[in-house]
Short mmCIF file of the C-alpha atoms (twelve columns), coordinates in Angstrom:
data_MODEL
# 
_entry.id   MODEL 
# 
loop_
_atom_site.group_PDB 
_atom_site.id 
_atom_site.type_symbol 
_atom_site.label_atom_id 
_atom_site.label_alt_id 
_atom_site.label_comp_id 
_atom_site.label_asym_id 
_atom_site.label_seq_id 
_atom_site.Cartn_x 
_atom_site.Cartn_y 
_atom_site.Cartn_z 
_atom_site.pdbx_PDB_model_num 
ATOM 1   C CA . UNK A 1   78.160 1.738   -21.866 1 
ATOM 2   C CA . UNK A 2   78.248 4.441   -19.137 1 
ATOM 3   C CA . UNK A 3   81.971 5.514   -20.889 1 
ATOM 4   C CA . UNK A 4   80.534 5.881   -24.374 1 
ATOM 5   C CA . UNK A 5   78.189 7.845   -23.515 1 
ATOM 6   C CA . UNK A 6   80.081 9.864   -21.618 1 
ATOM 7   C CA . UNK A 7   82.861 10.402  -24.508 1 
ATOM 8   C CA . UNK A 8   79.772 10.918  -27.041 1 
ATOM 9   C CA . UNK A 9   78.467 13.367  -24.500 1 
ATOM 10  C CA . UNK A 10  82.066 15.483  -24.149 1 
ATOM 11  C CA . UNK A 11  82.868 14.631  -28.295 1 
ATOM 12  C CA . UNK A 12  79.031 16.649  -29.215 1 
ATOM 13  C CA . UNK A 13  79.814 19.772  -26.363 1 
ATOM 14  C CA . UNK A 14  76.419 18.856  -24.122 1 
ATOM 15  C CA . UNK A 15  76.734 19.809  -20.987 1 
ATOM 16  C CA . UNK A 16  75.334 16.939  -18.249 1 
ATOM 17  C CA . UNK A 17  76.205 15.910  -15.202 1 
ATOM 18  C CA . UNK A 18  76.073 11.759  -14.049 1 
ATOM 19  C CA . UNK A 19  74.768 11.099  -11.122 1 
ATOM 20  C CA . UNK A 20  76.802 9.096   -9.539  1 
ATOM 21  C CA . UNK A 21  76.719 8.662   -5.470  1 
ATOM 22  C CA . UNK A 22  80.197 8.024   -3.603  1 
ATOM 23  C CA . UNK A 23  77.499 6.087   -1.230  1 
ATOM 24  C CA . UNK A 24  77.419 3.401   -0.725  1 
ATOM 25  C CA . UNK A 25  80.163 2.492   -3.023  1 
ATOM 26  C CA . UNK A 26  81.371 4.524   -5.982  1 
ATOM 27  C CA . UNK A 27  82.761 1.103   -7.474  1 
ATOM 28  C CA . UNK A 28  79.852 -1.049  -8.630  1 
ATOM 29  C CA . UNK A 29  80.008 -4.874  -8.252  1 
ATOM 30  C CA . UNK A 30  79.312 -7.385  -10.893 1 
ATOM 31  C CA . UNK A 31  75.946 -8.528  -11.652 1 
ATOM 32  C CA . UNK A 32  74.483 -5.310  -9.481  1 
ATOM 33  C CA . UNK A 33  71.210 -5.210  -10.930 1 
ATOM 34  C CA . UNK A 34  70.390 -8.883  -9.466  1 
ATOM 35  C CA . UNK A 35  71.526 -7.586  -6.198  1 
ATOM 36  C CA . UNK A 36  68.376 -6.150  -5.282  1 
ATOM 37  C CA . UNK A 37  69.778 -4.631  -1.821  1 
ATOM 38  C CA . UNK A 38  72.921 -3.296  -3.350  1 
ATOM 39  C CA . UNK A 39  70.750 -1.613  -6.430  1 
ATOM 40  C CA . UNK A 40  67.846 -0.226  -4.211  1 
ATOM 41  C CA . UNK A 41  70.892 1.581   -1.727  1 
ATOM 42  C CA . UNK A 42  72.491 3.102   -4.540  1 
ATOM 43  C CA . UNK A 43  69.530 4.167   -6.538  1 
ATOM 44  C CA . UNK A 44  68.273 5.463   -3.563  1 
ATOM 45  C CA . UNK A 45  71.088 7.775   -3.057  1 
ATOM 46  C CA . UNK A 46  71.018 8.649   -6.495  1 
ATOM 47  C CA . UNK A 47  67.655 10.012  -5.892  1 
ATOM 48  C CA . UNK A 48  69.211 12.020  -3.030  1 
ATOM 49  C CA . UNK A 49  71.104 13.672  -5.169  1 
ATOM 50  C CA . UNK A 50  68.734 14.467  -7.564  1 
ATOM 51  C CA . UNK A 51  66.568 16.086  -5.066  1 
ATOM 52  C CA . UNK A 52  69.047 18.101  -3.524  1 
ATOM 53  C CA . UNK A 53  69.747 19.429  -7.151  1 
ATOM 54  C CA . UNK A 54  65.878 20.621  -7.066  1 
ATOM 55  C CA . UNK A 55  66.178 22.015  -3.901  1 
ATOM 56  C CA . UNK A 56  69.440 23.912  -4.679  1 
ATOM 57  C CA . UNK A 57  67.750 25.358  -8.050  1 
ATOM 58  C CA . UNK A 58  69.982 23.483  -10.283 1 
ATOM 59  C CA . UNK A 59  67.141 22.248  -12.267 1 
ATOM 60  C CA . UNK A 60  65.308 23.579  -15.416 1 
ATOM 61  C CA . UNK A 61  62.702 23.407  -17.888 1 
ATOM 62  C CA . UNK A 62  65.786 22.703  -20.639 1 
ATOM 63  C CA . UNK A 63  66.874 19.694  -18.327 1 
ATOM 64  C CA . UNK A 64  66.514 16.133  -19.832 1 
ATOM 65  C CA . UNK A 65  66.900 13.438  -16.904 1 
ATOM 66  C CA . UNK A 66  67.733 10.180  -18.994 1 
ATOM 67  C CA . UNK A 67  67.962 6.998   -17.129 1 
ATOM 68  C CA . UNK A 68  69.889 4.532   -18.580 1 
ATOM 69  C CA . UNK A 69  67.349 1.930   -16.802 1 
ATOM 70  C CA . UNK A 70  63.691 3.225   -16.099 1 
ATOM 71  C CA . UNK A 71  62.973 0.475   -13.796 1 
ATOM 72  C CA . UNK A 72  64.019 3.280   -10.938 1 
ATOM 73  C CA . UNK A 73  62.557 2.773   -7.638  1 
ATOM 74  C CA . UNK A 74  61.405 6.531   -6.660  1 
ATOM 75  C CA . UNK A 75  61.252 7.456   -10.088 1 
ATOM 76  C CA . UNK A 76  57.737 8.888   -9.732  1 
ATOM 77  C CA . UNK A 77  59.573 11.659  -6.945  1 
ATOM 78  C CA . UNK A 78  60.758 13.171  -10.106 1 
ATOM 79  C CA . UNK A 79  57.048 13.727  -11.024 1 
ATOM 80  C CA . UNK A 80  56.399 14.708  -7.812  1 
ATOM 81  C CA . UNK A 81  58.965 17.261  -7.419  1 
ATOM 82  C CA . UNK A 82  57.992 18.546  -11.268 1 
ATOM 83  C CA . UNK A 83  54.743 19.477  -9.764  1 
ATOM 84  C CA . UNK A 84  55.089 21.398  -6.872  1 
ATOM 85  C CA . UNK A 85  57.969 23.251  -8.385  1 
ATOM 86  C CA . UNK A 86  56.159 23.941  -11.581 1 
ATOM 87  C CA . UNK A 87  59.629 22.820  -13.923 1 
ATOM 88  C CA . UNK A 88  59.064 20.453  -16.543 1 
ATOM 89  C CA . UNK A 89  62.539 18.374  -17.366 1 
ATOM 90  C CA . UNK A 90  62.380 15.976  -19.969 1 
ATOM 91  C CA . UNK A 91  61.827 12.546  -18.328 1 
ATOM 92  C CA . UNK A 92  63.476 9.659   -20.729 1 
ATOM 93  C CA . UNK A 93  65.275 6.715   -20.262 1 
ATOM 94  C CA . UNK A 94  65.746 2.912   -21.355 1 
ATOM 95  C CA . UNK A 95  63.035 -0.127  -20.596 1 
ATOM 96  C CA . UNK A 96  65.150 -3.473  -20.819 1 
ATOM 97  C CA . UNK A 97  62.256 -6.054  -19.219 1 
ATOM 98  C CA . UNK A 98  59.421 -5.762  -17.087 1 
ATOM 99  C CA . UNK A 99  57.013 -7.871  -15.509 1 
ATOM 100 C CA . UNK A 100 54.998 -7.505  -19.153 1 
ATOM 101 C CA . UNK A 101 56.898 -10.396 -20.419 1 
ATOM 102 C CA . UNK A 102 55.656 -13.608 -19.832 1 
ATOM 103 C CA . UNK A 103 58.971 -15.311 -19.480 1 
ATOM 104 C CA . UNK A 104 60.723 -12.818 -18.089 1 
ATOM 105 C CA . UNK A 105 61.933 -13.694 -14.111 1 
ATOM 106 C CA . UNK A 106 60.414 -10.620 -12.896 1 
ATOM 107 C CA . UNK A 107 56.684 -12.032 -14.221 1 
ATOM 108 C CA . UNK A 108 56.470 -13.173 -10.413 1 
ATOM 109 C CA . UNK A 109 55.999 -9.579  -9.783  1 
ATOM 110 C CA . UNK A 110 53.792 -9.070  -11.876 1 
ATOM 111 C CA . UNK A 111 50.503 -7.924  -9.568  1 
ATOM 112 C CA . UNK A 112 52.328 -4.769  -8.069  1 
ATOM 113 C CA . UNK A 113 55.200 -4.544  -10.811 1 
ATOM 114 C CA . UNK A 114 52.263 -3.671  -13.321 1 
ATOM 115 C CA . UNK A 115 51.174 -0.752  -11.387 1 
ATOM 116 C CA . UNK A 116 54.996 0.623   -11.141 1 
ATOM 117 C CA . UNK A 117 55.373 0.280   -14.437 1 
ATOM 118 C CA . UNK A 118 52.192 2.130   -16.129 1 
ATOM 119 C CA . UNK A 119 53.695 5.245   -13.677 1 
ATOM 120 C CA . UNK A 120 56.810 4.868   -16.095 1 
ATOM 121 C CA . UNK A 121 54.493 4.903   -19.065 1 
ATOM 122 C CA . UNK A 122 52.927 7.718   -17.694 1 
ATOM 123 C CA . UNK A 123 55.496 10.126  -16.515 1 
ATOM 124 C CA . UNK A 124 58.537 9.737   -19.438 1 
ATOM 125 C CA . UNK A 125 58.627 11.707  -22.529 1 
ATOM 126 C CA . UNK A 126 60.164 9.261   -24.506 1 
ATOM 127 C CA . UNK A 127 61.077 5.584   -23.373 1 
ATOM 128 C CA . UNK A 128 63.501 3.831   -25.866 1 
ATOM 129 C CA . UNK A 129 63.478 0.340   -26.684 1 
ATOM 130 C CA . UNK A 130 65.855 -2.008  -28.077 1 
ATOM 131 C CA . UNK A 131 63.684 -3.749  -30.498 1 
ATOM 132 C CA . UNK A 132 60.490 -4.377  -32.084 1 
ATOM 133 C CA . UNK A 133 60.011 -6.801  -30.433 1 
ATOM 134 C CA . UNK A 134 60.167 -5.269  -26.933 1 
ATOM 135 C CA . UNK A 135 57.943 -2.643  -28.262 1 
ATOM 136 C CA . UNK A 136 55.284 -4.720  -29.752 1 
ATOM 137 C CA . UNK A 137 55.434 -6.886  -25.860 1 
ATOM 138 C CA . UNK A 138 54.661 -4.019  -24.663 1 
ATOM 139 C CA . UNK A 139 52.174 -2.224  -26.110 1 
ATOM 140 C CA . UNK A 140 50.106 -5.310  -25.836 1 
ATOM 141 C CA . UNK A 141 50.059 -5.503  -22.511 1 
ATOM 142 C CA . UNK A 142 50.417 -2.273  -21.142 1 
ATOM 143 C CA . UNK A 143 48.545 0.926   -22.127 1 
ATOM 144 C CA . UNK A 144 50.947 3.472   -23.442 1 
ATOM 145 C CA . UNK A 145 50.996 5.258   -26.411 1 
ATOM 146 C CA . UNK A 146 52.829 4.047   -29.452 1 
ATOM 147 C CA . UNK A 147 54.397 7.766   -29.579 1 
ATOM 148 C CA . UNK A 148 56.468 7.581   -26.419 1 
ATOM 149 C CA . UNK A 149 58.123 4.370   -27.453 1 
ATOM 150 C CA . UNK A 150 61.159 4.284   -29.654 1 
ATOM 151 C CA . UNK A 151 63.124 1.701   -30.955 1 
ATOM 152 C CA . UNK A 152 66.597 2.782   -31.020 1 
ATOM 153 C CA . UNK A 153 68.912 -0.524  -30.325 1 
ATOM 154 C CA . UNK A 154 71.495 -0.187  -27.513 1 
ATOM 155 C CA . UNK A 155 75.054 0.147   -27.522 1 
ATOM 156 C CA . UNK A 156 77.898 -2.335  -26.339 1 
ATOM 157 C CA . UNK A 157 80.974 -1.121  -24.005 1 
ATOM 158 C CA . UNK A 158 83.124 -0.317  -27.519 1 
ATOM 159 C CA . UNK A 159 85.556 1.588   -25.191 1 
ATOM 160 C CA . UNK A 160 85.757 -1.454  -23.035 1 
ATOM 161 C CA . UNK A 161 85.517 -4.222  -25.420 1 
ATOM 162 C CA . UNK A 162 88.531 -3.044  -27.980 1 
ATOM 163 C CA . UNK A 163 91.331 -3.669  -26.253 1 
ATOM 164 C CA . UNK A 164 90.225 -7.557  -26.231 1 
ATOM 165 C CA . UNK A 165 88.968 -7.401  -29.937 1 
ATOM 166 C CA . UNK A 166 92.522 -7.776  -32.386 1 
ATOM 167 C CA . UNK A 167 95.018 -10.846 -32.206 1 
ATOM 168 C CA . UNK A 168 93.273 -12.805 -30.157 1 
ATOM 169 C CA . UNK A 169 94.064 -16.914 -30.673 1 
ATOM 170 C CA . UNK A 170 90.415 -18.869 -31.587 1 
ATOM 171 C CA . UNK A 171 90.565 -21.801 -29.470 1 
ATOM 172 C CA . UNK A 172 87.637 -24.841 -30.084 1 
ATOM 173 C CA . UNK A 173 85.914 -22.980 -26.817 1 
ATOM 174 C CA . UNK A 174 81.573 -22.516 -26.778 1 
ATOM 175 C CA . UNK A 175 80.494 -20.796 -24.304 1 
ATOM 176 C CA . UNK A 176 77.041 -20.063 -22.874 1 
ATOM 177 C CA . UNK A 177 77.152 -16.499 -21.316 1 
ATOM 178 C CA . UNK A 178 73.529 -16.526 -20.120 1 
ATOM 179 C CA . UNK A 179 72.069 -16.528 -16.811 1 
ATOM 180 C CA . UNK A 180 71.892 -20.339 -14.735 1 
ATOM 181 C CA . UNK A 181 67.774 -19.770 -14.897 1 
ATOM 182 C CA . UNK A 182 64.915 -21.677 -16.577 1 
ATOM 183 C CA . UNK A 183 64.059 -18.633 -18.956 1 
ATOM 184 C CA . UNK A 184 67.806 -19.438 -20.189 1 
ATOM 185 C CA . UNK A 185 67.505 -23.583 -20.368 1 
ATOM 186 C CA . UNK A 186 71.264 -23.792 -19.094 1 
ATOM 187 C CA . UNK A 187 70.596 -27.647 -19.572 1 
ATOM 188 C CA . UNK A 188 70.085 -28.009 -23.108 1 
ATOM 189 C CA . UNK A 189 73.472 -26.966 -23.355 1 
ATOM 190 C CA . UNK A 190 74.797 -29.679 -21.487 1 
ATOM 191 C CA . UNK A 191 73.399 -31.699 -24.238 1 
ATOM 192 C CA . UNK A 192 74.634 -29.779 -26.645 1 
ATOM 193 C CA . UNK A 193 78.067 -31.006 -25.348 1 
ATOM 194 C CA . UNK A 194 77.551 -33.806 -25.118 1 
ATOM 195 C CA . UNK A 195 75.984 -34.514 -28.858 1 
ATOM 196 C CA . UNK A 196 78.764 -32.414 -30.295 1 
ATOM 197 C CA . UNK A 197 81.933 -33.966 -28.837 1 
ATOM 198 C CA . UNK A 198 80.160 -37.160 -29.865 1 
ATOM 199 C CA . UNK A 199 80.333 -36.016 -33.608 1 
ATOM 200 C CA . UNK A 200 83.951 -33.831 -33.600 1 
ATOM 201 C CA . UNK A 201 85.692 -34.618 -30.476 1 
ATOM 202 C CA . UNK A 202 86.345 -34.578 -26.860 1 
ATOM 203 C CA . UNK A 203 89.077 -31.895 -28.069 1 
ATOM 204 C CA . UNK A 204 86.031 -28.925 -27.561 1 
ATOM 205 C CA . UNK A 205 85.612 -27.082 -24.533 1 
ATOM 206 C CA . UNK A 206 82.386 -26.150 -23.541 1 
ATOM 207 C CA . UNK A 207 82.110 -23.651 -20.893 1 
ATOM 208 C CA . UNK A 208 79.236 -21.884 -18.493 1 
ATOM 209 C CA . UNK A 209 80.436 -18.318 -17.819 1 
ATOM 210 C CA . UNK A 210 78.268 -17.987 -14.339 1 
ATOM 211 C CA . UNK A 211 79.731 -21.364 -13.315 1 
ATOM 212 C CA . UNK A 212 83.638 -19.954 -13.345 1 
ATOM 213 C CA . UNK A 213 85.014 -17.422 -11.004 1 
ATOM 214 C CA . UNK A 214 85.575 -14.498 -13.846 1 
ATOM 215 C CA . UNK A 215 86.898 -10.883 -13.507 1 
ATOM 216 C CA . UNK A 216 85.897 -8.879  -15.729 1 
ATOM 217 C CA . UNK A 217 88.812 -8.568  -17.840 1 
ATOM 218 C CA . UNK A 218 88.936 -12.700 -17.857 1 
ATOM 219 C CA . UNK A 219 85.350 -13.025 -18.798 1 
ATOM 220 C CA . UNK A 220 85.935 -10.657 -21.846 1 
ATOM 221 C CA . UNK A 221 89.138 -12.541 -22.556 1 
ATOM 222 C CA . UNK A 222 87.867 -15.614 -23.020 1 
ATOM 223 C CA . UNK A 223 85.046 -14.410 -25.325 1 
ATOM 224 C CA . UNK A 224 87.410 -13.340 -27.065 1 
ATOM 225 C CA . UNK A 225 89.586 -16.680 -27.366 1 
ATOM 226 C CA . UNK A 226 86.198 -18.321 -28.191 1 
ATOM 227 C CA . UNK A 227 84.692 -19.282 -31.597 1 
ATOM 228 C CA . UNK A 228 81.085 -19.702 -30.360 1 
ATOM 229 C CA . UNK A 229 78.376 -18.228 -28.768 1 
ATOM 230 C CA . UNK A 230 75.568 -20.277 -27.957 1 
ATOM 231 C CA . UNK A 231 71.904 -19.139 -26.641 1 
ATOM 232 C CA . UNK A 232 68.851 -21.079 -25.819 1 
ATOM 233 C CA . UNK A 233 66.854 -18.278 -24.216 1 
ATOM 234 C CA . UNK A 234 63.069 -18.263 -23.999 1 
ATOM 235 C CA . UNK A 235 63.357 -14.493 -23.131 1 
ATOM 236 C CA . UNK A 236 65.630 -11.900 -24.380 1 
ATOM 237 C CA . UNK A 237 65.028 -8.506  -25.770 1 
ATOM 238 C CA . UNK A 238 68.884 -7.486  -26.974 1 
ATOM 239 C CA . UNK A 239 70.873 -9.743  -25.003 1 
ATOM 240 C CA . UNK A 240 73.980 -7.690  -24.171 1 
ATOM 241 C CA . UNK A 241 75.881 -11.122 -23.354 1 
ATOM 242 C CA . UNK A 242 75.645 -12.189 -27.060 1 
ATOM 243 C CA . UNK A 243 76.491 -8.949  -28.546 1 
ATOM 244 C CA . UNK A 244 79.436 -8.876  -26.495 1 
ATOM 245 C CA . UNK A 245 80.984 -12.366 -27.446 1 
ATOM 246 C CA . UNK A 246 79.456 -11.430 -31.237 1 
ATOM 247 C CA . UNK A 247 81.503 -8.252  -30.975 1 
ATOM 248 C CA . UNK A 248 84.836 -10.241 -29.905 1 
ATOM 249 C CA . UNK A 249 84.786 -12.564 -32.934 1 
ATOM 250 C CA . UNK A 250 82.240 -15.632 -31.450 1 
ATOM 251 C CA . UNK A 251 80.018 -16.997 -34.120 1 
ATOM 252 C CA . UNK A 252 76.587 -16.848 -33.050 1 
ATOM 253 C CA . UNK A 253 73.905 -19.809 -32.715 1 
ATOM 254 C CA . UNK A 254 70.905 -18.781 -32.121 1 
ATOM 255 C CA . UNK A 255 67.034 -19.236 -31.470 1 
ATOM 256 C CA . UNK A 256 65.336 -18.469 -35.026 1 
ATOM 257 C CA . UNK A 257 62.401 -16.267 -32.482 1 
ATOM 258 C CA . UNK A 258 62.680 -13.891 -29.866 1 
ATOM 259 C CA . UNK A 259 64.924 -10.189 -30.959 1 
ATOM 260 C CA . UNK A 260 67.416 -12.315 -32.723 1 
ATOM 261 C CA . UNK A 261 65.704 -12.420 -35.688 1 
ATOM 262 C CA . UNK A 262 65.715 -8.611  -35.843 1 
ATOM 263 C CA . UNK A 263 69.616 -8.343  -34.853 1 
ATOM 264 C CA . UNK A 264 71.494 -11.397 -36.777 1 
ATOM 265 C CA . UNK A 265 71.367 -13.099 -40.592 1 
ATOM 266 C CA . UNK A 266 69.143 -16.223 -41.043 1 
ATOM 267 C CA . UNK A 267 72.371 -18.140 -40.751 1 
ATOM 268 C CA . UNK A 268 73.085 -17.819 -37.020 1 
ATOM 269 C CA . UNK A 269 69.492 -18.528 -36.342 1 
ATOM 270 C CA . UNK A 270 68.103 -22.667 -35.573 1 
ATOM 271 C CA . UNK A 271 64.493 -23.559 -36.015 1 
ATOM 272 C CA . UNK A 272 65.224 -27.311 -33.550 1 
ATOM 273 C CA . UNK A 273 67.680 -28.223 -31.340 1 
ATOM 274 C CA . UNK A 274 68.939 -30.428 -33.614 1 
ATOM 275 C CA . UNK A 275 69.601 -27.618 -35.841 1 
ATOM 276 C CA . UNK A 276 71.931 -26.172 -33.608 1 
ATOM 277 C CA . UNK A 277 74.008 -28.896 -32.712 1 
ATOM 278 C CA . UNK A 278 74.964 -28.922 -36.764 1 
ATOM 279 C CA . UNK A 279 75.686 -25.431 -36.912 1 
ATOM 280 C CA . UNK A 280 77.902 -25.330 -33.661 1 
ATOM 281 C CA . UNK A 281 80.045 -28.689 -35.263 1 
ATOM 282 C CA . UNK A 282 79.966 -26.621 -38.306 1 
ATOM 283 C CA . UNK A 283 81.241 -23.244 -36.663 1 
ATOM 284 C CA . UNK A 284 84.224 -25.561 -34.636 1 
ATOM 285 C CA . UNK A 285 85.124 -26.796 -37.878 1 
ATOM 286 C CA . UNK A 286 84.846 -23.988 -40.748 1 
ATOM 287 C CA . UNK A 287 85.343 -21.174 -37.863 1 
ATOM 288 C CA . UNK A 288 84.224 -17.364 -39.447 1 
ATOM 289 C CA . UNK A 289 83.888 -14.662 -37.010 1 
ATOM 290 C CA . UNK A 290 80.376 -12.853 -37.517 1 
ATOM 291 C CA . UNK A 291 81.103 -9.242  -38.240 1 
ATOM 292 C CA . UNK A 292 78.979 -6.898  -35.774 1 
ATOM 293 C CA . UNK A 293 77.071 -4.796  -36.600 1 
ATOM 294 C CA . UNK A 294 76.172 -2.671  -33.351 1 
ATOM 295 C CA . UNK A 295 76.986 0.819   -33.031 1 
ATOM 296 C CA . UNK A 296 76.253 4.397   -31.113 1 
ATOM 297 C CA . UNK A 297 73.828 5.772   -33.531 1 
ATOM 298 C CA . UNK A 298 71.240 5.107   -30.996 1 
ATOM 299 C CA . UNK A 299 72.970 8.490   -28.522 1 
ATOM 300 C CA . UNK A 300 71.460 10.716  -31.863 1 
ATOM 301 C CA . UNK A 301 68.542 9.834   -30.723 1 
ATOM 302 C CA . UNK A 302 68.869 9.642   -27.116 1 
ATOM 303 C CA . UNK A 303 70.408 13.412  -26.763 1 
ATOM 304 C CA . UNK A 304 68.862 14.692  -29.389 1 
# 
């Protein structure tokens, strides 16, 4: 996402500046934000640079800090700074999750993550949303005003994702691209494997991204060889994974609850399990690729 906005950024002449530490690695590993030592070093140093900006003067009232995930540790030093220096930048940013979920992993955190996160509320401008469903989440159970939320959808790595988009070979390949965790139910997809080779054939491959040793570029690839996407998610409010593999041509089958409803036809959507285990067969069989519908008109609103 980072080099779309960037492009969008340089394509609509606004002047900003990333903040992007060479400490303590300028070359972010996969799956950072579940490293929670590797993400608290480098935020941290982000924040170093942001208050050496301040203290240099290179801050001012026109400034917009945007955050492309609020959950910042040290965010509220940004307040702080606002404050004794009298400026008043525009504090805005994205809120994926939060503890306000009741399914979401970081619910265990819930007794000190609730007090982190009403500073959030409290100090943005504008915090933007993916869904309505998000929104809804949390504006009943955290007190913010309805005003400073906006539901804007997020954008997919286009710039990234293309070159793996066009003449790609479908193979008989589902593949769950969800986190190994309860909130995901990896297991009912094991049965899902198991009930549909039954019915079309041991010919189908069924395959766990976080169980195979992936770059990048082969994790992409084989989304993009793939005719299905499957998710069984008791949590999600966009689910990047799915728009991904929906992007490279998988055919989505999906929980009829959650965002999904919001994001994908009635067709991709199962009310039972059993449900989905007839529209997978059926995808296998009479393959169509879903035709995405994501796009960058949320950066309008973003950098307005």
């Amino acid at each position: 996402m980072d080099r779309d906005i960037e492009q969008y950024l340089t394509d609509n002449n606004k002047n900003y500046v990333k903040i992007m530490p060479s400490y303590p690695s300028a070359l972010l590993p996969e799956g950072m934000f579940l490293n929670a030592p590797f993400t608290s070093k480098f935020k941290a140093a982000q924040l170093v640079e942001i208050a050496s900006m301040y203290e240099q003067g290179k801050i001012s009232d026109q400034d917009q800090f945007f955050f492309s995930d609020l959950w910042f540790p040290g965010i509220e030093s940004i307040a702080y700074m606002n404050y004794f220096t009298k400026l008043k930048p525009k504090i805005t940013g994205i809120i994926h999750a939060g503890s306000f979920t009741d399914t979401d992993f970081v619910r265990d955190l819930e007794r000190w993550a609730k007090n982190f996160e009403d500073i959030i509320f409290d100090i943005s401008d504008e915090i933007f949303v993916a869904s309505n469903f998000i929104k809804n989440d949390i504006l009943k159970k955290r007190i913010v005003s309805a005003n400073k939320l906006t539901v804007t959808g997020l954008p997919i790595d286009f710039l990234g994702l293309n070159q793996y988009k066009n003449n790609n070979t479908k193979l008989d390949q589902v593949i769950f691209n969800g986190r190994l965790c309860d909130e995901k139910q990896p297991w009912l997809f094991d049965e899902l494997e198991r009930q549909v080779k039954h019915r079309i054939g041991d010919h189908v491959k069924f395959i766990k991204t976080q169980k195979q040793t992936l770059s990048k570029n082969q994790y992409y690839q084989l989304m993009a060889n793939s005719k299905v996407v499957v998710s069984y998610a008791l949590q999600e409010n966009f689910g990047f994974g799915i728009a991904e593999a929906v992007y490279l041509g998988c055919s989505p089958v999906l929980p009829n609850k959650l965002v999904y409803p919001e994001l994908y036809n009635k067709e991709y959507l199962y009310d039972s399990f059993e449900q989905s285990v007839d529209m997978v067969c059926n995808a296998i069989t009479n393959y169509t690729p879903h035709v995405s519908s994501f796009d960058h008109t949320c950066f309008n609103q973003w950098f307005k």
